[in-house]
N, C-alpha and C positions, 0 to 999 in steps of 0.2 A: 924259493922265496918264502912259501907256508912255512919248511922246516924251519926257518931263520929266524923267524918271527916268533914262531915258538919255543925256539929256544932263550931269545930276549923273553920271553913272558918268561918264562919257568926262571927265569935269573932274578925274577922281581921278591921282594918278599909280600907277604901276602895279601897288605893292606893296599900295596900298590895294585894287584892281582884281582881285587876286588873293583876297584877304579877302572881298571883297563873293561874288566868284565859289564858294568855301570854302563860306562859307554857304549859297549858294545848294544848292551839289550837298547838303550835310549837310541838306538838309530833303527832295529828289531820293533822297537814300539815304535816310532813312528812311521814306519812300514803297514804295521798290520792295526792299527788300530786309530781312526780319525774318529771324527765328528759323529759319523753315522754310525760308530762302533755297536752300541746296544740297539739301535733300529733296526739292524741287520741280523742281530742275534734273538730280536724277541720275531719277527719275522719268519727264520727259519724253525722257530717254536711252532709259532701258529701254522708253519707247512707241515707239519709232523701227524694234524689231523687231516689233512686234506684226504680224498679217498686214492685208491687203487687208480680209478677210470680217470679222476683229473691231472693224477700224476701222471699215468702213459699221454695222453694230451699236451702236460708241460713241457716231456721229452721228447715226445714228436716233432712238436714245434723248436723247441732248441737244437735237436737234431739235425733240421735242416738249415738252421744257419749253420752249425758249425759245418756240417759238410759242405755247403757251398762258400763258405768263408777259407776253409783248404783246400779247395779244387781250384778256386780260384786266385787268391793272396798269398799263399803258402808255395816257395819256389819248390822245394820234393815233390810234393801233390801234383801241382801246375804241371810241373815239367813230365811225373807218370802218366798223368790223362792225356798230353800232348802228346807222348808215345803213343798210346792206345788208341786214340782215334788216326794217327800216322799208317797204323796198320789198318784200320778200317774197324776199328771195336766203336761203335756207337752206344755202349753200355749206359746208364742214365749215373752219373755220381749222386743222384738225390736217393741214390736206391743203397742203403749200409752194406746190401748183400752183396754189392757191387766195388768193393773195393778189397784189396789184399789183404792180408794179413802181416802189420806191422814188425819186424823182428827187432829186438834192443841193439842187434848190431847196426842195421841202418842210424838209427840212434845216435849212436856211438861216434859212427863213423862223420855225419854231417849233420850235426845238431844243429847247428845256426841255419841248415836250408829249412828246419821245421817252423821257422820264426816268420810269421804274416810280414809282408816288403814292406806292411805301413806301420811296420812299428821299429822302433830302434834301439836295441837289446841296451844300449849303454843308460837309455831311459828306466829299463828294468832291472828285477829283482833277479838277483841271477843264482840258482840254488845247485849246490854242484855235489852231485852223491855217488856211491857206489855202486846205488841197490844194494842187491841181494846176491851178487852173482862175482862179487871182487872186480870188479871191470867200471868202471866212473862213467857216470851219464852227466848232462847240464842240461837244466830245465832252465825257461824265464819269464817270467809272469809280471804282470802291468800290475800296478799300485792297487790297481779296484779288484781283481782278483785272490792278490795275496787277501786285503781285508773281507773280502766275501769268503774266503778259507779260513780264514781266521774265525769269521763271525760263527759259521757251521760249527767248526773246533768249540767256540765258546759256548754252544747251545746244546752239543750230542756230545761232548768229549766231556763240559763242566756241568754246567748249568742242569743237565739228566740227573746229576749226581749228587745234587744242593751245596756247588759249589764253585769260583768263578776265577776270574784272572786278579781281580782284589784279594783274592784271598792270598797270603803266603804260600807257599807250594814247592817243591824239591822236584827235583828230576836223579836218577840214574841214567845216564847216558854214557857214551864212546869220547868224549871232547876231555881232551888230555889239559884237564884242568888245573893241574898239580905232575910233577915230572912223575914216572913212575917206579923210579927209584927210592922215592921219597918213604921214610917206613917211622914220620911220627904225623900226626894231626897241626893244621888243618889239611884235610884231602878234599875241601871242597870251595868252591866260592860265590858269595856271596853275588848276587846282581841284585841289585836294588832296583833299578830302571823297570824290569819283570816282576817283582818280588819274588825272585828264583833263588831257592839254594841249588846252587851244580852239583852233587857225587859225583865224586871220581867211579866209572865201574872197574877201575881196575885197583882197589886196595879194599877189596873187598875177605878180606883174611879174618877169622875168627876174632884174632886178637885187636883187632881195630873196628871190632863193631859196637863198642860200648862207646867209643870216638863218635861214630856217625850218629848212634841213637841222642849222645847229649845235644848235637851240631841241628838235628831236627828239634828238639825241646826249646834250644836257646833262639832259634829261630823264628819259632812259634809255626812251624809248618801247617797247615789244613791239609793239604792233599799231598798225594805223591805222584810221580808217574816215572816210567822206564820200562827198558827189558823184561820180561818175564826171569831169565834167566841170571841177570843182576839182583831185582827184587827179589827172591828165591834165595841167592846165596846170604842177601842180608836177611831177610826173614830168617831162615837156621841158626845164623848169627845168634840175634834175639832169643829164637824159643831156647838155642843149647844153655845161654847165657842166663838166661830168666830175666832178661831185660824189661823194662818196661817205655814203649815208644808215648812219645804225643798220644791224645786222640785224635785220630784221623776219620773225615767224612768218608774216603775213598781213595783207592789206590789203581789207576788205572797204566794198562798196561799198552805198549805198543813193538812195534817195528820186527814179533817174532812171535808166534804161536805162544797161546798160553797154555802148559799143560793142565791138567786133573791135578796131580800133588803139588804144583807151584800153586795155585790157585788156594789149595788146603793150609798151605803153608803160610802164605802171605798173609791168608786172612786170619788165620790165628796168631800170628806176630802182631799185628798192628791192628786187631780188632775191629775191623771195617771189611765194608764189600768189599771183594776185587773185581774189577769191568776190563773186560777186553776191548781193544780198538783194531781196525783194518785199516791198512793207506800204504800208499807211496808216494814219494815226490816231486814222482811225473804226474800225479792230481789226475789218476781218470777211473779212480772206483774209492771208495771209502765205504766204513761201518764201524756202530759202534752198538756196544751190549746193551739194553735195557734191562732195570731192573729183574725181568723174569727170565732173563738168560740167551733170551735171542738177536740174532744181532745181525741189525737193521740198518741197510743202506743207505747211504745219502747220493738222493737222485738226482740231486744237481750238480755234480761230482762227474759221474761219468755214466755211462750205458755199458753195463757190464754182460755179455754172454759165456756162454761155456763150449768149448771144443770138444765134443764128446770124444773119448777113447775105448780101449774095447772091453772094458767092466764095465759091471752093471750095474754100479750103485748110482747110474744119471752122474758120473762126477766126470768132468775133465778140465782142460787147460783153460784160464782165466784170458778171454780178449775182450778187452776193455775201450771202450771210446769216448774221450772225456770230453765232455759239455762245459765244466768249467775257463778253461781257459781255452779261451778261442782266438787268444794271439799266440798258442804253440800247441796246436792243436794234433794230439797225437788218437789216428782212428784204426780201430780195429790192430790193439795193441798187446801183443800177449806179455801180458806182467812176470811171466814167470810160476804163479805157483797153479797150481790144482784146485778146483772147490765144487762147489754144488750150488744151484739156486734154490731156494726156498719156493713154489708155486704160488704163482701172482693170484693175488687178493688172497693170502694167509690170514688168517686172524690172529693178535696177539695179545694176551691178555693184557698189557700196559697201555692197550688203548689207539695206540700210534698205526697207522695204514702203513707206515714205510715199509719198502719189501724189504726182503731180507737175505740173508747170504745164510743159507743152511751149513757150510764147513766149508773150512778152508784148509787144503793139506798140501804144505809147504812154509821154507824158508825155517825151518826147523835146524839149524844147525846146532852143532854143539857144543859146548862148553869147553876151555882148556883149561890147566893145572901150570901153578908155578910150583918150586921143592919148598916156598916160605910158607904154602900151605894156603896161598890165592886163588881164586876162581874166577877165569876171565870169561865173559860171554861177549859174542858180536863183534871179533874182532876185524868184519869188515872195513872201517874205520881207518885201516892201516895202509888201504888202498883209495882213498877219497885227495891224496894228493894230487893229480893227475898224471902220474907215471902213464907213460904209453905201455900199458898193457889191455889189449884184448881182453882176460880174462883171468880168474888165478885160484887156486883153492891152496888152504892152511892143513897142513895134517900136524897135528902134533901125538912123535914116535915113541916119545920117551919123555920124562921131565925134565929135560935140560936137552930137549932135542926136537927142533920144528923143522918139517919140509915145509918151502913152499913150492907147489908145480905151479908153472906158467905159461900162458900164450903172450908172447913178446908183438906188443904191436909196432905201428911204424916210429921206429926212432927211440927204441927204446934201446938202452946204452950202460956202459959200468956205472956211470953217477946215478941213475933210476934204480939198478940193482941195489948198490950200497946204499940208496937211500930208503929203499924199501927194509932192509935190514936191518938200520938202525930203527926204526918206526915201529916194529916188531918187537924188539929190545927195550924200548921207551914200557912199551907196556908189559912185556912180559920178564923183563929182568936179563939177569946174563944166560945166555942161552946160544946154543949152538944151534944158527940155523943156514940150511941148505935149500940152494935156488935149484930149482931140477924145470929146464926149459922144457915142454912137452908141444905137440902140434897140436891138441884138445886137453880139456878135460871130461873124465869117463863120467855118463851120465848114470841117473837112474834107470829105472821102467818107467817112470812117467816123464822123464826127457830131462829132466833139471838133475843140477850137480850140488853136494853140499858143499859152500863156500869154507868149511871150519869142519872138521873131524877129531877126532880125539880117538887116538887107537891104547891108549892104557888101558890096561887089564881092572877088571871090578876091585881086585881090592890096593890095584895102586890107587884108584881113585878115595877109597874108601881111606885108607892110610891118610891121603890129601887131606880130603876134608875133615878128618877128626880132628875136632877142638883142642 
């Protein structure tokens, strides 16, 4: 049905394309942004001084509701402590150290048992993603949630940065907003409702970055935000080009590590900070950069621990228990990547007590190469249909040659294969690609797999990318 839809978009031309888009955000904004929109954002301002000692306090206390609001409302929860005390486990659920360790497969497998009995998912925001892992999760969040998420986003994502949801603003992101065969301008569209410009990240080719740079001028863009690895291939664009962008307050980045020379890059293309952000949108750990470089959690977000492993730099696996939404309350959640805490009551030089997230090492995939001299990033995107796959990794072998291995889940059939193939195509052009069913995919040392590989050699890539 997604594919179908999308193909009527891509049939429209482009003033229609912007209309369609209009509505879309106009139903996005009245989702995330009522009456109490700015109370809620000057709000999470003024938590930003609070100390160290009131914040472990706030979470304490939110802590125990959410835990006792999943032990008891929540049928997965419910029905695992009714096992456990069946056996004779008298354990206390008010205790975090007493509960499991949530895996993304439970997840996967029976999302709707994570949803509290007193609420009725058709009432909710229903947000349906990949992750980070090619495998589709569904989150769903009550009305006053999305806007408390939103409000945060407006106070540590913008407002940090002297800049807000009034302002004009562009996105690079994965939403196949233009087909991707398409090889003249516009490759992006307009939402008025947001005041968003959409980039396409996939027509991101040398010769069509003088295209986007005029697309952000005539727009009147203030900020940007995307990929690291999208804003990167345009930033090069610009500097190879000698382009000159808008002036931009800030370019902040999300959904994939930001490296050392993307950071360099960006901010000499477009003359502005770059800020990193942390999240996902199962909403149980978040962070974003402060002006001095460190980057500081939002505690109302989720309760984020570390899984030690057997290095010594204090880093391991990120379990996460989120305090925001407490109508799908996921505890003791491992997100998938790697990280560090920062030592509670750090000091920061911007003033703010928020703790902090010392490093985060994961979801670093990598980039792929079309032969028209494209650079696509994050092609997770291409598995957010809901094809019944367990799980799936992208290698691309050659330039006009992608595997993808797969774990086939229940009921997963030739129409899911072929359509995952086209989906792949849409973005990456004609291309020969190969389904190779697998029983796993091979992990790391630190237990995760990268979703996206790129095995061409340095100077195919280099050939790629030259101008």
């Amino acid at each position: 049905m997604r594919d179908a839809l999308l193909r009527r978009y891509h049939a429209l031309p482009p003033s229609l394309r912007t209309a369609v888009a209009t509505l879309r955000g106009g139903y996005l904004r009245a989702w995330r942004y009522g009456p109490s929109a700015d109370r809620l954002c000057d709000e999470a301002l003024d938590r930003d001084r609070w100390t160290s000692a009131r914040w472990r306090a706030w979470q304490e206390e939110r802590l125990a509701v959410v835990l006792h609001r999943a032990a008891t409302r929540v049928p997965f929860y419910r029905d695992q402590w009714a096992a456990r005390r069946r056996r004779g486990d008298r354990a206390s659920w008010e205790l975090l150290a007493n509960w499991p360790v949530l895996e993304k497969q439970s997840l996967r497998v029976t999302p709707h048992a994570f949803v509290a009995d007193d609420r009725e998912r058709r009432r909710m925001f229903h947000e349906h993603t990949s992750g980070t892992t090619g495998a589709s999760l569904d989150v769903w969040l009550a009305r006053a949630t999305v806007r408390e998420w939103y409000a945060l986003f407006e106070a540590r994502a913008r407002r940090w940065y002297g800049v807000s949801r009034r302002d004009r603003w562009a996105i690079v992101g994965g939403q196949l907003v233009v087909p991707a065969a398409q090889d003249r301008p516009p490759f992006w569209v307009w939402n008025a409702a947001l005041r968003q410009l959409y980039l396409s990240a996939y027509h991101l080719a040398p010769r069509h970055t003088a295209a986007y740079v005029a697309a952000l001028h005539r727009h009147g863009v203030r900020h940007l935000l995307g990929y690291p690895s999208a804003l990167h291939a345009l930033a090069r664009g610009v500097l190879d080009a000698g382009l000159a962008p808008p002036p931009l307050a800030v370019v902040v980045t999300n959904a994939e590590p930001l490296l050392a020379h993307q950071r360099e890059a960006i901010a000499a293309a477009f003359g502005c900070p770059v800020r990193e952000t942390y999240g996902m949108a199962e909403l149980v750990t978040a962070a974003s950069e402060c002006e001095h470089g460190r980057l500081h959690l939002w505690p109302e977000v989720g309760w984020p621990d570390i899984e030690p492993d057997a290095t010594a730099d204090g880093a391991g696996a990120l379990v996460c228990t989120g305090l925001l939404n407490a109508d799908m309350p996921l505890v003791r959640y491992r997100v998938g990547d790697r990280g560090t805490l920062a030592a509670e009551g750090a000091s920061c030089a911007c003033g703010r007590a928020l703790p902090e997230l010392a490093a985060v090492d994961g979801r670093s995939d990598d980039v792929l190469y079309t032969a028209d001299g494209r650079v696509v990033g994050r092609l997770d995107p291409v598995f957010k249909s809901g094809a019944a796959l367990r799980e799936a990794q992208i290698v691309q072998e050659a330039l006009d040659r992608i595997r993808v291995r797969y774990v086939p889940g229940v009921g997963f059939g030739a129409a899911d294969a072929a359509s995952l193939v086209e989906r792949l195509r849409d973005r990456m052009g004609p291309m020969q690609v190969v389904l190779e069913e697998v029983p796993a995919i091979a992990r790391t040392a630190n237990g995760k797999f990268r979703a996206v590989v790129c095995q061409l050699s340095a100077e195919e890539r280099r050939r790629v990318e030259a101008p």
